[in-house]
LUMVOVEX-960561 format. One record per residue (C-alpha): residue number from 1; x, y, z. Coordinates in nm, 4 decimals, always signed. Example, Ala and Ser with C-alpha at 12.3 -4.5 7.8 and 13.67 -1.06 7.14 Angstrom:
// LUMVOVEX-960561
PT    n        c1        c2        c3
PT    1   +1.2300   -0.4500   +0.7800
PT    2   +1.3670   -0.1060   +0.7140
***
This chain:
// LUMVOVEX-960561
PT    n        c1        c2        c3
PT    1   -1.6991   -1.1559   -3.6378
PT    2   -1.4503   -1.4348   -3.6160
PT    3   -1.2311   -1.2498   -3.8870
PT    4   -1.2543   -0.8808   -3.7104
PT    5   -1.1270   -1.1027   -3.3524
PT    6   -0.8407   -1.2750   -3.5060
PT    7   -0.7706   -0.9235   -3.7048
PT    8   -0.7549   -0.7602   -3.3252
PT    9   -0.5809   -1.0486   -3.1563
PT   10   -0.3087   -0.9536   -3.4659
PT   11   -0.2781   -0.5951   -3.4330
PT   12   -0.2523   -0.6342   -3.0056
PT   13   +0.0444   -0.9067   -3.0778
PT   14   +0.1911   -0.5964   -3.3149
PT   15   +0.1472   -0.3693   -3.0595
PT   16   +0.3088   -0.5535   -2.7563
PT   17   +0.6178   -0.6461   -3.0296
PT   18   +0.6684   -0.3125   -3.0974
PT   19   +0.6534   -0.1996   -2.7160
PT   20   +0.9464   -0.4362   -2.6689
PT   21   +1.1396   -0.2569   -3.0077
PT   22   +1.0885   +0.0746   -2.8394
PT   23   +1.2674   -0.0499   -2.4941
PT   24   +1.6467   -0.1440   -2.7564
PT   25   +1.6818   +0.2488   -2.7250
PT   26   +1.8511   +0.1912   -2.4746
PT   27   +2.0682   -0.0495   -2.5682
PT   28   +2.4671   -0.0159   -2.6775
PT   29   +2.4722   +0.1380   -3.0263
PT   30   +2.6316   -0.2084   -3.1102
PT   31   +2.3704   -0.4138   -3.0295
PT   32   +2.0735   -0.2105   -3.2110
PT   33   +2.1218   -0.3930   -3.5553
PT   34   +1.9288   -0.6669   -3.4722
PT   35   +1.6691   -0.4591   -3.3482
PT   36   +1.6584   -0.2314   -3.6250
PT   37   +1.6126   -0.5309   -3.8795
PT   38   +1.3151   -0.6075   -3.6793
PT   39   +1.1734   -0.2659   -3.7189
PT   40   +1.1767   -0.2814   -4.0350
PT   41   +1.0312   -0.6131   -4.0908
PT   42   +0.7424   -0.5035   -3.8254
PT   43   +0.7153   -0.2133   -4.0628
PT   44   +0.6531   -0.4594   -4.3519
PT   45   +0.4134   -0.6255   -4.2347
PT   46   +0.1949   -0.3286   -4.1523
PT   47   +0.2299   -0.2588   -4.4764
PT   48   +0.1757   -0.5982   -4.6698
PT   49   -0.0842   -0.7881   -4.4152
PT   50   -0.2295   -0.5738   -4.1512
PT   51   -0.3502   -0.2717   -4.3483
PT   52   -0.5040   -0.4885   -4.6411
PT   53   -0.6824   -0.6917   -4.3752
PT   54   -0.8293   -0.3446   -4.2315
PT   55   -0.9234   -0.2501   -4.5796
PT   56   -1.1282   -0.5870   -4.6391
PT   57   -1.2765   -0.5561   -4.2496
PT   58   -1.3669   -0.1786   -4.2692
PT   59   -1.5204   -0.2463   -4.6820
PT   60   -1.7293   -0.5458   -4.5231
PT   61   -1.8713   -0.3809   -4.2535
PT   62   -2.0076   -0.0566   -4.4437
PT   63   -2.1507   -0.3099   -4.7128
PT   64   -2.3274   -0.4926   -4.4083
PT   65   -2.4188   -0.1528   -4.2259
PT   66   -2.5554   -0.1011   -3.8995
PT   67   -2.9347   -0.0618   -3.9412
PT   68   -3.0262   -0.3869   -3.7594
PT   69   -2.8932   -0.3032   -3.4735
PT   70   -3.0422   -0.0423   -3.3976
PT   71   -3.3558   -0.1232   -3.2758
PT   72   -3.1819   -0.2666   -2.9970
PT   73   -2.9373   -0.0110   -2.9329
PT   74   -3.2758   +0.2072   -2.8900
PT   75   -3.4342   +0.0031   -2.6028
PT   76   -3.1017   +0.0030   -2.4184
PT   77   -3.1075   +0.3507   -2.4492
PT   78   -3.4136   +0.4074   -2.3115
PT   79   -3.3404   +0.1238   -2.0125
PT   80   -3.0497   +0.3250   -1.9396
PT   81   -3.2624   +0.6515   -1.8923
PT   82   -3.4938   +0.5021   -1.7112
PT   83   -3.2688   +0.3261   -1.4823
PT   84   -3.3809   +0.4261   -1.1029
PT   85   -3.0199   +0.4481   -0.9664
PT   86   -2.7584   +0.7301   -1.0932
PT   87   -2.5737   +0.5886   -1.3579
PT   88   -2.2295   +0.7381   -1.5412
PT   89   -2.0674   +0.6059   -1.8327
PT   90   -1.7001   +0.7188   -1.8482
PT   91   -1.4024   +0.6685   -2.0400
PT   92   -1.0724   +0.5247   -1.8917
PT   93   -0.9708   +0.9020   -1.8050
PT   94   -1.2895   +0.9828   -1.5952
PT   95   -1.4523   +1.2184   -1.8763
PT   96   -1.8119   +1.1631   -1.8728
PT   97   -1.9818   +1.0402   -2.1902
PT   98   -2.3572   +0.9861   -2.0982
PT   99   -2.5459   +1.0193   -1.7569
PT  100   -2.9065   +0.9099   -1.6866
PT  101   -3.1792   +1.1201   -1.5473
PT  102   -3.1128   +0.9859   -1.1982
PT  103   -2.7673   +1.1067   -1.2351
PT  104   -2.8197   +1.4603   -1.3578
PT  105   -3.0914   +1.4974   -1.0519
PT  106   -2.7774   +1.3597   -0.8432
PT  107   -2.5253   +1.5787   -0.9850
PT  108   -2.7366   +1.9000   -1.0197
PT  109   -2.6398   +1.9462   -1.3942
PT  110   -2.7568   +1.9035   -1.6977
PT  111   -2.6351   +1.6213   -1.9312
PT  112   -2.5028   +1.8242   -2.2011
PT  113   -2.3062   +2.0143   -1.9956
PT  114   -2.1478   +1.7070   -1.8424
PT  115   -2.0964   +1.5306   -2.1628
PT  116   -1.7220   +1.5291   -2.2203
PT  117   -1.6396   +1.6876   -1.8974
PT  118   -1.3960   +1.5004   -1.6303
PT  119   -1.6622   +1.3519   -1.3586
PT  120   -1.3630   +1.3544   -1.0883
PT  121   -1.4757   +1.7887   -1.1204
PT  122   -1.7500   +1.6664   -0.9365
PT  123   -1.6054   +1.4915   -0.6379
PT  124   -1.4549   +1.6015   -0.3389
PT  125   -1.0527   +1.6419   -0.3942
PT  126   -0.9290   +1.3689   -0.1276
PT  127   -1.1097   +1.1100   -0.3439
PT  128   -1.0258   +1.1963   -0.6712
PT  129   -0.7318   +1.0453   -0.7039
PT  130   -0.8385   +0.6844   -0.6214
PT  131   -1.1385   +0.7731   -0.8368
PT  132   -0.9008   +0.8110   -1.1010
PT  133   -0.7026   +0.5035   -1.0713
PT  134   -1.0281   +0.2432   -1.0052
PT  135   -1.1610   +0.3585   -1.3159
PT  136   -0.8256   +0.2993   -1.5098
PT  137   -0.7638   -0.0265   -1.3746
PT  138   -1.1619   -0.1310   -1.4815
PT  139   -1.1148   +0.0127   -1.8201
PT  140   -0.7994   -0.2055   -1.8452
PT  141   -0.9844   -0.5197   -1.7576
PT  142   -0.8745   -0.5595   -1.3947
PT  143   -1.1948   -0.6450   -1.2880
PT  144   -1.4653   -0.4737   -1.1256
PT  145   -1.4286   -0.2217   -0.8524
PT  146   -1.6109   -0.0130   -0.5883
PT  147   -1.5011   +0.2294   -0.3764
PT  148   -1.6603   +0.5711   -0.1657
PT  149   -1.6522   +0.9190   -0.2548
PT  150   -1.7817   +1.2495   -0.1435
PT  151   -1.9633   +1.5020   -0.4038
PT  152   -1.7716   +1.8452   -0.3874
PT  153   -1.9575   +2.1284   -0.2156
PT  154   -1.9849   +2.4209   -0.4084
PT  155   -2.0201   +2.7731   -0.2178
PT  156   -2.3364   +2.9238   -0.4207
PT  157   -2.4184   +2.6197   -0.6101
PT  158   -2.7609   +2.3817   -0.5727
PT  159   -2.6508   +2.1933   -0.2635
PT  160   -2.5673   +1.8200   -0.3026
PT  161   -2.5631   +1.5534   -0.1181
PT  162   -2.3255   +1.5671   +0.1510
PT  163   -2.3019   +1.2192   +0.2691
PT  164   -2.0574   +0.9254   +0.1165
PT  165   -2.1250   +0.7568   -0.1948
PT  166   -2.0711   +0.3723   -0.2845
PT  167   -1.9720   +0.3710   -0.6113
PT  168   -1.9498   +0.0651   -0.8030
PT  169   -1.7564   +0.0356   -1.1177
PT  170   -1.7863   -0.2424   -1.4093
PT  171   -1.6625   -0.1942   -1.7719
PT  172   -1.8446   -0.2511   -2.0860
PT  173   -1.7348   -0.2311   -2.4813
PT  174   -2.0078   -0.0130   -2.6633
PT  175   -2.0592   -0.1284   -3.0026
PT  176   -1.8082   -0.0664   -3.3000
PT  177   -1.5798   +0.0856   -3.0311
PT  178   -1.2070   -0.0425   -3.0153
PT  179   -1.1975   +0.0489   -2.6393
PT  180   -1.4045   -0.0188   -2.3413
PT  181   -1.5963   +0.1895   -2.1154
PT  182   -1.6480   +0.2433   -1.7661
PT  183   -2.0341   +0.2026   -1.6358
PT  184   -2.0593   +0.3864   -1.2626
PT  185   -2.3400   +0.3703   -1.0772
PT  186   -2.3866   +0.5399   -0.7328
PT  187   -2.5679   +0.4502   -0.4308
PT  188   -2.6101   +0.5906   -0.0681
PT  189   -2.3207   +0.4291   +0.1360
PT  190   -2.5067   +0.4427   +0.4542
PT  191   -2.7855   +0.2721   +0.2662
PT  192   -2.6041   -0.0253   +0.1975
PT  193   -2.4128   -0.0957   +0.4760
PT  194   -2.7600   -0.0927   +0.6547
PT  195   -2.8479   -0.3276   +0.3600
PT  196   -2.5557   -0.5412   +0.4037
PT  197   -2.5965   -0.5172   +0.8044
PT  198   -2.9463   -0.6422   +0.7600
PT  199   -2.8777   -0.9493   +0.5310
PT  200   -2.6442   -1.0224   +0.8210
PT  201   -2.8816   -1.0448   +1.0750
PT  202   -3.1528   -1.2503   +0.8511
PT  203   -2.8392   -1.4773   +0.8330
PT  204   -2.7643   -1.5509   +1.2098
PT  205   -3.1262   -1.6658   +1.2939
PT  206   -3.1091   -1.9382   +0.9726
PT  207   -2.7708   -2.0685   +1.1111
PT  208   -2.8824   -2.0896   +1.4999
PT  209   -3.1837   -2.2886   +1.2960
PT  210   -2.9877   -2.5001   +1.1444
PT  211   -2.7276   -2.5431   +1.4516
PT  212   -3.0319   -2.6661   +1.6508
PT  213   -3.1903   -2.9415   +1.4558
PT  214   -3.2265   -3.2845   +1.4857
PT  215   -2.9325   -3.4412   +1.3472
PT  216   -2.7821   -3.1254   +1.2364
PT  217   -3.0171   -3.0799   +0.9230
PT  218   -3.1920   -2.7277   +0.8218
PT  219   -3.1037   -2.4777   +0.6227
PT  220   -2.6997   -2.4800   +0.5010
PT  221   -2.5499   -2.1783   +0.6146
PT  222   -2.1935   -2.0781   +0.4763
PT  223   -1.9339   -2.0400   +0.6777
PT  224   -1.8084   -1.6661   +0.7065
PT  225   -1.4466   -1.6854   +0.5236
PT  226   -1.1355   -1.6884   +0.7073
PT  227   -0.9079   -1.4080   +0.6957
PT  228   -0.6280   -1.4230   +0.4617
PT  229   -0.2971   -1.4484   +0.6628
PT  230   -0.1107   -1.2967   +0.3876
PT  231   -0.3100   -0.9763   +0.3591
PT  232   -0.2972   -0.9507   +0.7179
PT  233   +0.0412   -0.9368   +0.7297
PT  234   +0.1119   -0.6772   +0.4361
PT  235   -0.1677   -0.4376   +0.6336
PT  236   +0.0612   -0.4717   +0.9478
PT  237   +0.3809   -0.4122   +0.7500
PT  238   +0.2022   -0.1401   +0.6606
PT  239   +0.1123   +0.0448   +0.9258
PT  240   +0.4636   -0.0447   +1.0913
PT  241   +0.5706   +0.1800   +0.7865
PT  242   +0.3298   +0.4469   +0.8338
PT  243   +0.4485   +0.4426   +1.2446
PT  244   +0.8218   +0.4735   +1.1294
PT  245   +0.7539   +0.7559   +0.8957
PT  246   +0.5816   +0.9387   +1.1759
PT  247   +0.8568   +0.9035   +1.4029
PT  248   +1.0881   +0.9651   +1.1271
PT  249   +0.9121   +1.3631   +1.0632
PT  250   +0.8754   +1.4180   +1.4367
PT  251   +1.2242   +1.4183   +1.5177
PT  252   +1.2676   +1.6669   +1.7787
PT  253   +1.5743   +1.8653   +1.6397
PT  254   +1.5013   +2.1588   +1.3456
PT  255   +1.6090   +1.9778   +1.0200
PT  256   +1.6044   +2.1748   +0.6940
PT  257   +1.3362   +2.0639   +0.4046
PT  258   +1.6434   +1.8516   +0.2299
PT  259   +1.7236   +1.7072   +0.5654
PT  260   +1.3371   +1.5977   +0.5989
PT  261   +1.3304   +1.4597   +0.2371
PT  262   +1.6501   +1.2726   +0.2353
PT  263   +1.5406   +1.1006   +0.5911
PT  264   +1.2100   +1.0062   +0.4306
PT  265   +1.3656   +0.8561   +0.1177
PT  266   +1.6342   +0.6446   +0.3319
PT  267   +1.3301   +0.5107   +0.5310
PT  268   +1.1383   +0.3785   +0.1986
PT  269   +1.4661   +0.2252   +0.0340
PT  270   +1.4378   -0.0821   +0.0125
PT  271   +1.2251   -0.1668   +0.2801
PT  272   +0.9436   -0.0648   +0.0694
PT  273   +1.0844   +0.0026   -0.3005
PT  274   +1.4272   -0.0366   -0.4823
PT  275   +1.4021   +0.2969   -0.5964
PT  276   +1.3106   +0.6048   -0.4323
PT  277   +1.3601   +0.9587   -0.5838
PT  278   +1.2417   +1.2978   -0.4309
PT  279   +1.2432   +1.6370   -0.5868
PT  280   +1.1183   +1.9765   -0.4211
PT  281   +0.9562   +2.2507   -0.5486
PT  282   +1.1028   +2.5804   -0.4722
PT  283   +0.9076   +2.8479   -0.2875
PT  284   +1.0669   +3.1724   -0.0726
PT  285   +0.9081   +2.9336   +0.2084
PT  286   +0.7575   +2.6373   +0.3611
PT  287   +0.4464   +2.8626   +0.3761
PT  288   +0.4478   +2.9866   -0.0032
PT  289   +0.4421   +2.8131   -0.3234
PT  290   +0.6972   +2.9180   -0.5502
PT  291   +0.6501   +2.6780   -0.8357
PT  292   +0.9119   +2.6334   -1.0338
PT  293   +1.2067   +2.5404   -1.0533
PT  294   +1.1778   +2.1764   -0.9188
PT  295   +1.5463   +2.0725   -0.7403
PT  296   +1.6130   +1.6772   -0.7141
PT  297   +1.7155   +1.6484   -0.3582
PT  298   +1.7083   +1.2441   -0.3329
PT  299   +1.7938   +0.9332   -0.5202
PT  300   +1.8023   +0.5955   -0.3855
PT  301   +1.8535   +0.2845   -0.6162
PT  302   +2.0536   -0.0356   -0.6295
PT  303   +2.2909   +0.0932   -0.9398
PT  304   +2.5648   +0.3937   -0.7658
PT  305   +2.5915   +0.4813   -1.1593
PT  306   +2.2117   +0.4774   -1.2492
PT  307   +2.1942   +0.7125   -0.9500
PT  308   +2.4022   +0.9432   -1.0275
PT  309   +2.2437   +0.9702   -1.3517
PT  310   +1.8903   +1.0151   -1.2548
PT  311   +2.0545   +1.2744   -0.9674
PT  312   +2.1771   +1.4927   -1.2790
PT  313   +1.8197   +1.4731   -1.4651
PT  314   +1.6041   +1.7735   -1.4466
PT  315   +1.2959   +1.6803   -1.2965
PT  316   +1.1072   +1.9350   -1.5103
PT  317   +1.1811   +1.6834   -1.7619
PT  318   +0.9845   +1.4193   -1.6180
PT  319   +0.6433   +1.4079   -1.6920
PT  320   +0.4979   +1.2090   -1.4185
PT  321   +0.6619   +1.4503   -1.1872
PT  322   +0.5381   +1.7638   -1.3880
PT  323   +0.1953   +1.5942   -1.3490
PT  324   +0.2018   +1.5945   -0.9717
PT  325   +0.3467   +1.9047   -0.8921
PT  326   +0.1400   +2.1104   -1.1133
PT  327   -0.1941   +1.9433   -1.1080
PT  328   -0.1800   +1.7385   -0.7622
PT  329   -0.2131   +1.4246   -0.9732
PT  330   -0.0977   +1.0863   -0.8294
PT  331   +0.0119   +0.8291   -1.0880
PT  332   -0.0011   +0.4057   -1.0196
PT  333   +0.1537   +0.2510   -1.3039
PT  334   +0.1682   -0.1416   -1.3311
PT  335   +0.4142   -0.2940   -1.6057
PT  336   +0.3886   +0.1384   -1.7654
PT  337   +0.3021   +0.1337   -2.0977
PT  338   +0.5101   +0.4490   -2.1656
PT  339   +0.8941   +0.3764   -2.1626
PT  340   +0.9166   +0.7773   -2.1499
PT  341   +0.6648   +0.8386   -1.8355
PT  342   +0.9903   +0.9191   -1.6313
PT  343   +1.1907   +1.1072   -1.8705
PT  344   +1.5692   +0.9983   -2.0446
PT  345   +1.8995   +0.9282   -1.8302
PT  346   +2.2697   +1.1722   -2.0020
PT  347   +2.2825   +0.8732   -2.2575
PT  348   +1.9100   +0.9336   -2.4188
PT  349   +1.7689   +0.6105   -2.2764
PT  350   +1.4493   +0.5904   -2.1025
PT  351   +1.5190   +0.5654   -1.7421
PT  352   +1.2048   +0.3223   -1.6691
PT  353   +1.3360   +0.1150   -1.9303
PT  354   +1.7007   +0.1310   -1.8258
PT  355   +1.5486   +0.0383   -1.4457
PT  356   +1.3841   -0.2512   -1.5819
PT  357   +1.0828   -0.0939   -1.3230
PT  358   +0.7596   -0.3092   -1.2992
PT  359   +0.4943   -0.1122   -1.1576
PT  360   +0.5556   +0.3036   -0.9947
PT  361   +0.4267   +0.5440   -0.7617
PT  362   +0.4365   +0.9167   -0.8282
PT  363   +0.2438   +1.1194   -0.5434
PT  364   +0.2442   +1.5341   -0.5005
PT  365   +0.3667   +1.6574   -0.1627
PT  366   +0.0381   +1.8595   -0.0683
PT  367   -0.1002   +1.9869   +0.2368
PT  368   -0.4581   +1.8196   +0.3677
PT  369   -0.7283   +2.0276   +0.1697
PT  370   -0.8267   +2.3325   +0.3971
PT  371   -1.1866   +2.4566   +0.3653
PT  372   -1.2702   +2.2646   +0.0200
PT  373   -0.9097   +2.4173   -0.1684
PT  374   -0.6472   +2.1872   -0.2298
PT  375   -0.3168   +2.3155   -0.1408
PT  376   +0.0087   +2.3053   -0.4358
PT  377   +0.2385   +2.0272   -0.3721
PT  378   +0.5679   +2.1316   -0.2297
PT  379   +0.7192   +1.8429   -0.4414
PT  380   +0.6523   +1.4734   -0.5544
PT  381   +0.8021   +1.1659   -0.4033
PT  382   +0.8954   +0.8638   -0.6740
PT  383   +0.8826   +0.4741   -0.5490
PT  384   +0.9861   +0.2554   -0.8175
PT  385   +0.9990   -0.1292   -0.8176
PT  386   +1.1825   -0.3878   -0.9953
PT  387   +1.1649   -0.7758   -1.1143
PT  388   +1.0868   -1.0124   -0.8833
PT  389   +0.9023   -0.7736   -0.6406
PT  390   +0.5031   -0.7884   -0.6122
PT  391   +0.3958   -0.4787   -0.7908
PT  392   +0.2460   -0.1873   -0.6073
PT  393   -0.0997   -0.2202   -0.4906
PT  394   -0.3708   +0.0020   -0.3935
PT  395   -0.3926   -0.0300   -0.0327
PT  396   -0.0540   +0.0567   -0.0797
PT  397   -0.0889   +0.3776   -0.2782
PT  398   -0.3310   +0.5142   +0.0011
PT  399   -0.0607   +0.4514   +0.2542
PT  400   +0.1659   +0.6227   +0.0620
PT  401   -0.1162   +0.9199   +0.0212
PT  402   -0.1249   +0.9460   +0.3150
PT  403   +0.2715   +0.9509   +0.4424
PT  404   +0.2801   +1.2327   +0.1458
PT  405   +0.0743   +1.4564   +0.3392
PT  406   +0.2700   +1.3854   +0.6632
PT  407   +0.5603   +1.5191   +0.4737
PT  408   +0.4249   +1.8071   +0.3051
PT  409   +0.3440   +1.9169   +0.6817
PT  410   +0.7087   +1.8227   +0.7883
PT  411   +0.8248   +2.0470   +0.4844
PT  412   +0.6161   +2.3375   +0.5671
PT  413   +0.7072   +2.3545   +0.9118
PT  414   +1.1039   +2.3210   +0.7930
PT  415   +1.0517   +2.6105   +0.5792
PT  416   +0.8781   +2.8073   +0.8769
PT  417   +1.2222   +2.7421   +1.0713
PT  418   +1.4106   +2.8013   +0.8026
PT  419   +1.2800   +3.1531   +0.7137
PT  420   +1.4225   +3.4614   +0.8000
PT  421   +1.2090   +3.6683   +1.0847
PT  422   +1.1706   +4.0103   +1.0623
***
């Protein structure tokens, strides 16, 4: 066990080293030697130390096998099954690998038929999206989550439940895996806020108890926590924001949709990120989707030459943008693990390389859902930050949900304006 740890400790050192090897794209053509030599000797010692090492691990463990395990891996099984609360486990992506009996009840399908399917198919749409991202950021080891969603309503199907969900997420490595999972388990949300309302009250009775004693002694109570200054003070920035952007979209002159975009970019630079970039979708109007092609209408950034470069890129190229427009998908990215999320600058280098960015949002510029259908985006608006600055959070990203939907609105009705009447 000891030897398999130190073996994965080595290859996520390799990895991390050769992350850093894939950012000297771009760097001058002159100064890539040094990084090339290190390539090579990286590629060395794949070849000399880690692979033989694998060999060795992966020759010891099928001479060892796995029959004494699994007696055990049989009772958890069947605790699993048995389990009175629905319970999902799901890979970092959402896709469902095993649900309990509670769980198919709850879901109104069977578990074959859910087994390797995305669970987020399940939900209703204006949760998915934070769905998505809890569940990355537990399978990535940033700690337990829980958050509330809504099960999607279909017309003809077995009705589900229509009331919220608490959903509390915690991740777990299955045996002989090499990446963890994600254990959900759902609850009624009303339930335990009365649950959490009652504990309250059994609370208040101890503490007048113990407030009323002789010489102050009775049961301790703790003291409920004081609210953290600092978070109070990012939720008020925020909702300044959120007021600004209002005012912002309900000027009272007719602007067009590049008018509307620009405005909304200038009012997020800097104040809120170092970069912003916006690109529409084309459609005949603000009422119609047209698809493609997407048009970059704004770039904001601290570099006048980096901007001019990501200006000339064609956001079709861009993969995170792609990603929204098409599917509606929102992206949070903390220190991205792919250099190429956002595509190459004229020169071939990666521009979230080049931008030395730290964490990104990506959001689609949709209408609010209208009877149960999610509407296409009418574009995707880009926030990037950079060094020193705290990286994106997700309080933050539901703001920014939120303003997108406030400008998809703003779009539509500039395309109304804007369209010829008969």
């Amino acid at each position: 066990m000891a030897e398999s740890s130190e073996f994965g400790a080595d290859l996520s050192d390799f990895r991390s080293r050769v992350e850093e090897l894939r950012s000297a794209r771009s760097l001058p053509p002159e100064e890539q030697t040094a990084a090339l030599d290190a390539a090579l000797f990286e590629l060395q010692h794949v070849a000399e130390v880690l692979w033989p090492r694998y060999e060795e691990l992966a020759a010891e463990a099928r001479r060892n096998g796995g029959r004494r395990d699994e007696p055990e891996l049989r009772l958890l099984r069947g605790l699993f099954q048995r389990l009175p609360l629905p319970v999902a486990l799901l890979d970092h992506t959402t896709v469902v690998r095993r649900l309990n009996v509670a769980a198919t009840e709850l879901f109104g399908m069977r578990m074959g038929y859910a087994t390797g399917r995305a669970l987020t198919g399940l939900l209703a749409h204006d949760g998915r999206p934070a769905f998505r991202s809890q569940v990355a950021a537990v399978a990535r080891g940033e700690g337990d989550r829980s958050l509330e969603v809504r099960l999607l309503q279909e017309e003809g199907a077995k009705p589900r439940p229509g009331g919220a969900l608490r959903v509390t997420l915690t991740a777990l490595r299955p045996p002989g895996e090499p990446r963890p999972a994600v254990l959900a388990v759902f609850q009624d949300a009303e339930g335990t806020r009365r649950a959490a309302a009652a504990a309250g009250r059994a609370v208040r009775p101890a503490a007048a108890g113990a407030a009323g004693h002789p010489g102050g002694h009775g049961p301790r109570v703790s003291k409920a926590p004081r609210p953290d200054l600092a978070e109070v003070s990012r939720n008020a920035e925020l909702m300044d924001l959120m007021d600004d952007m209002a005012s912002e979209l309900l000027r009272a002159e007719p602007v067009g949709r590049e008018a509307v975009l620009d405005g909304a970019a200038r009012l997020l630079h800097g104040r809120f990120a170092e970069w912003v970039v916006a690109d529409l979708a084309e459609g005949r109007s603000g009422d119609e989707y047209g698809g493609w092609p997407l048009r970059r209408i704004a770039v904001l950034g601290p570099d006048p030459q980096q901007e001019a470069s990501l200006r000339a890129q064609d956001p079709a190229d861009c993969p995170l943008v792609v990603d929204a427009v098409r599917n509606g998908v929102s992206a949070l990215r903390v220190r991205p693990d792919d250099p190429d999320a956002f595509g190459h600058d004229a020169s071939g280098a990666s521009v979230l390389v080049r931008a030395q960015v730290t964490s990104l949002l990506c959001v689609p510029l949709c209408l609010p859902p209208s009877h149960g259908e999610t509407a296409p985006a009418l574009g995707a608006l880009t926030l990037f930050r950079t060094g020193w600055r705290r990286a994106f959070e997700m309080a933050e990203a539901g703001v920014v949900d939120r303003m997108s939907r406030h400008l998809a609105m703003a779009l539509r009705q500039a395309g109304l304006q804007a369209a010829p009447t008969d």
